[in-house]
N, C-alpha and C positions, 0 to 999 in steps of 0.2 A: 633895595633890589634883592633879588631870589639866592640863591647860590649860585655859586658856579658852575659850570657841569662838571669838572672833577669832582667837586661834594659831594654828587649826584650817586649814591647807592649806586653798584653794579648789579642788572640781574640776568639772569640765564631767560632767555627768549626767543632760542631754535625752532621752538616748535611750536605753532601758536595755533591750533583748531577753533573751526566754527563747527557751532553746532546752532541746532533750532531749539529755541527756548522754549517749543509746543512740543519738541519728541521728548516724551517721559522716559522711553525705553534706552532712548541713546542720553538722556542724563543717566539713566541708573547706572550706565558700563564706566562713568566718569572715573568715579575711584581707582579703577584697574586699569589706567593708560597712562603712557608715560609719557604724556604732553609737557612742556614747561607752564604752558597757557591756554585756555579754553574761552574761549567769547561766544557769551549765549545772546542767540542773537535775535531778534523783532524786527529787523529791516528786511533783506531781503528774501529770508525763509520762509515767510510770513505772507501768505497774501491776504489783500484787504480784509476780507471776508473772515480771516481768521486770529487779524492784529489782537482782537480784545483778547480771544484764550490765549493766545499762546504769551499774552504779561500775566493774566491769572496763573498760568501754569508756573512761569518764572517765579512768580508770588510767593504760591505754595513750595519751590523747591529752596528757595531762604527760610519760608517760614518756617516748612516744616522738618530744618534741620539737615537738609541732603548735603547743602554745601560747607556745612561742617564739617561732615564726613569725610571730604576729598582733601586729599595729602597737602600738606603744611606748603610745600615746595607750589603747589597750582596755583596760579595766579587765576583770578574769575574776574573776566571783562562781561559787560553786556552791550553788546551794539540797539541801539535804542536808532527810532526815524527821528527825523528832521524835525527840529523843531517848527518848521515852515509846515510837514504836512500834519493831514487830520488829529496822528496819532500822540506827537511829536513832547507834547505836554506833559500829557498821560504814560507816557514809557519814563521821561525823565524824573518824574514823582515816584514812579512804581522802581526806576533804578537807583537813586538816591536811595530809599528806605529799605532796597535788599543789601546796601551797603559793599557790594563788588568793591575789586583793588581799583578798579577802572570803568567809565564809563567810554567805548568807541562811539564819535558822532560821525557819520556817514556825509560824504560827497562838503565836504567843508573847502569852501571858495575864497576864503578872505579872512581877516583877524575877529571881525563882529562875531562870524560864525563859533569862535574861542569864546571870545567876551560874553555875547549873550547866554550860555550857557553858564560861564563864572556868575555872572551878576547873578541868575536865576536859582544857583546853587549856594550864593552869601546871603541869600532873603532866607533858607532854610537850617535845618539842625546838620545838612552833610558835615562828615569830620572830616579834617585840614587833610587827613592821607590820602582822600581819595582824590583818585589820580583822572585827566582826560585824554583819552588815545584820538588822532584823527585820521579819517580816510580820508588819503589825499590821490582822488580817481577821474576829476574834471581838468580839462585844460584849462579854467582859471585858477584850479587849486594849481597845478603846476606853474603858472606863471607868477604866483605869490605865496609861493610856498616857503620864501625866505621871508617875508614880513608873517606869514601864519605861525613860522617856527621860532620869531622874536618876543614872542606871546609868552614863553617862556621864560622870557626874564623879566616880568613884570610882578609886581610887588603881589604876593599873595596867588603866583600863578599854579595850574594845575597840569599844565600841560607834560608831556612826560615820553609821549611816542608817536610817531606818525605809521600808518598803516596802507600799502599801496592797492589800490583797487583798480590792477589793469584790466579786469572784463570790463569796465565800464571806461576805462580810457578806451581801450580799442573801440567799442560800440558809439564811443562819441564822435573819434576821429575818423573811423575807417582806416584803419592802419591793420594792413597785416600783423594777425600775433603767429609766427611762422617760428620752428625751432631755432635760438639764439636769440631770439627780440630783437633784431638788427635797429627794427624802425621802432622800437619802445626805448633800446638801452640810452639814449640821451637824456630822453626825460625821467629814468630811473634814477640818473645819475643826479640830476639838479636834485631831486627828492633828496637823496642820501646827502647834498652838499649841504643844503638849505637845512635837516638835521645836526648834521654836525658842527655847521656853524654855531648852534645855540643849545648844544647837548642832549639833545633828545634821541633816544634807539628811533630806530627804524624800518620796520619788517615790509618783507617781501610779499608781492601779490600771491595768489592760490596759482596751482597748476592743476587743471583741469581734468586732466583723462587718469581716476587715480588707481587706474589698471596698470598704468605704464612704468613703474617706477623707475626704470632707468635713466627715461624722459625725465620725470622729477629727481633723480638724484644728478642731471648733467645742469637742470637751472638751477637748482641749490647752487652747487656750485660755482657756478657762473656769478649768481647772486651774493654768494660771500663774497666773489674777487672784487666784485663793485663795491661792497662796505655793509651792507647789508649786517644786522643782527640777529634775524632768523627767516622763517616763511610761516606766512597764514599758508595753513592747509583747509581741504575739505574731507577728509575722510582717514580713521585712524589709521588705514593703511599706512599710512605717510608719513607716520610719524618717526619713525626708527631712522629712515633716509635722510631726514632732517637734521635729525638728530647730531648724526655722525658728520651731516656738509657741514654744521653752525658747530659743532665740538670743536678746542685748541686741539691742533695736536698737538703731540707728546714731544716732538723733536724740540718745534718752537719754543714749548713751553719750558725746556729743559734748556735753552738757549736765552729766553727770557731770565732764568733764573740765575745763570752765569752771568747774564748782563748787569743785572741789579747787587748782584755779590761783589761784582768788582768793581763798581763805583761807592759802593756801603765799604771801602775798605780807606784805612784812615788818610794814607800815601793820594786818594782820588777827590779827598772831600771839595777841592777847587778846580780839580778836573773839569773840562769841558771836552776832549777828547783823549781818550783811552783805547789802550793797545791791548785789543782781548784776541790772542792765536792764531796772531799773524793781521789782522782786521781792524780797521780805524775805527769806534765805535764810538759815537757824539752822544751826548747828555742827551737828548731829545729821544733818542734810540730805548734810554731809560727809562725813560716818561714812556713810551710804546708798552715796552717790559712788563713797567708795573700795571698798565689797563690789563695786559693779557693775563698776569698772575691772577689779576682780581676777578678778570670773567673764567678763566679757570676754578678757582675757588667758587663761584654761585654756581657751576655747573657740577661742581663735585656735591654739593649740600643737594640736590637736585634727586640723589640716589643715583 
């Protein structure tokens, strides 16, 4: 079997942009943003007519050295289509051999959709890191999104994040996306369960109007209280606001750290509850502590 999800590396993932892997001028600015994560992308930015430049383009910005250049801390996803449509083949050939931390598959329905992709990726030279994010934006991805996120504990699995694509639940269901997501946040919430059940991050859909940032700094936050570990954004604007909703704060984290101090002291070592200042604090409380020390610390390496 895989690891556990506690084995599971922590990493910083507030802020997670798309861009289009055919704008050359918006990869150049890459270097100068202080994204956690950047996912270049061939699905939806892309229309037909122009799926083939814009993986040439992707091509050329691995080949010729551009995503070297971009700070140690950016993680580089690339959303590739479906393997069902025309393109779907041909993006996973061309994403395999730019070697990204991640490949994103789009609109994933069921565990095959994981599988087929693994199998596809053990016939080739990909290396064991590379990791698979999924968009989970259909009502059948939502209604199996707890056997899709089991996929991860399967021997030799790749699986590592799930990624919510509410423009496209809404457009499926007809559901108002109205300030607050009244009639989304339930199915937000199975997402974030169906993750954490089998350790996988789990990033927030895009916020649209990215004039508004008020508006996106109120669903961030919203999205963090749900469980959430950052937001796909569309536009660098967004990034700073992100930034700040998915950051620990400093109280917590300084309450974190008192937590773990005084169960690390010798008098606690069989402790199961402890009396931190006035406050009953259970061993589990420590386990809490120490995830947040640790996403504290990816976000400090981050700059």
């Amino acid at each position: 079997m895989t690891p556990s999800a506690s084995s599971r590396p922590v990493r910083s993932r507030r802020s997670v942009l798309y861009l289009p892997a055919g704008n050359a001028r918006a990869l150049a600015k890459l270097p100068q943003l202080d994204c956690d994560c950047v996912i270049l992308d061939l699905e939806d930015s892309a229309a037909p007519e122009t799926k083939d430049e814009a993986r040439e383009s992707l091509r050329a910005f691995f080949r010729e050295g551009h995503a070297a250049k971009l700070p140690r801390r950016m993680e580089t996803i690339i959303r590739i289509n479906a393997l069902s449509s025309p393109w779907g083949a041909e993006d996973l050939l061309a994403a395999r051999a730019c070697r990204p931390d991640a490949i994103l598959l789009p609109k994933v329905d069921a565990p095959d959709d994981i599988v087929d992709v693994e199998d596809a990726l053990a016939q080739t030279d990909a290396p064991p890191q590379l990791r698979l994010w999924a968009m989970i934006e259909t009502p059948l991805g939502i209604m199996n999104a707890g056997r899709i996120a089991q996929c991860a504990r399967t021997d030799g699995a790749r699986l590592d994040c799930f990624v919510v694509g509410a423009n496209d639940l809404v457009k499926e269901t007809g559901v108002a996306n109205v300030p607050g997501r009244p009639w989304l946040s339930s199915w937000l919430m199975q997402i974030v369960l169906a993750a954490r059940a089998y350790g996988l991050d789990v990033l927030d859909g895009v916020y649209n109007d990215f004039k508004d940032i008020a508006g996106l700094e109120a669903e961030a936050r919203d999205g963090k209280a749900m469980g959430f570990d950052g937001k796909t954004l569309i536009h660098p604007g967004q990034i700073e606001a992100a930034n700040l909703a998915f950051g620990v704060d400093p109280a917590r984290l300084e309450e974190a750290r008192a937590i773990v101090a005084e169960f690390a002291l010798p008098e606690n070592a069989r402790a199961g509850v402890i009396n931190l200042d006035g406050r009953m604090v259970e061993r589990l409380h420590a386990e809490i502590a120490e995830k947040l020390i640790a996403r504290a610390e990816a976000q400090a390496t981050k700059g």
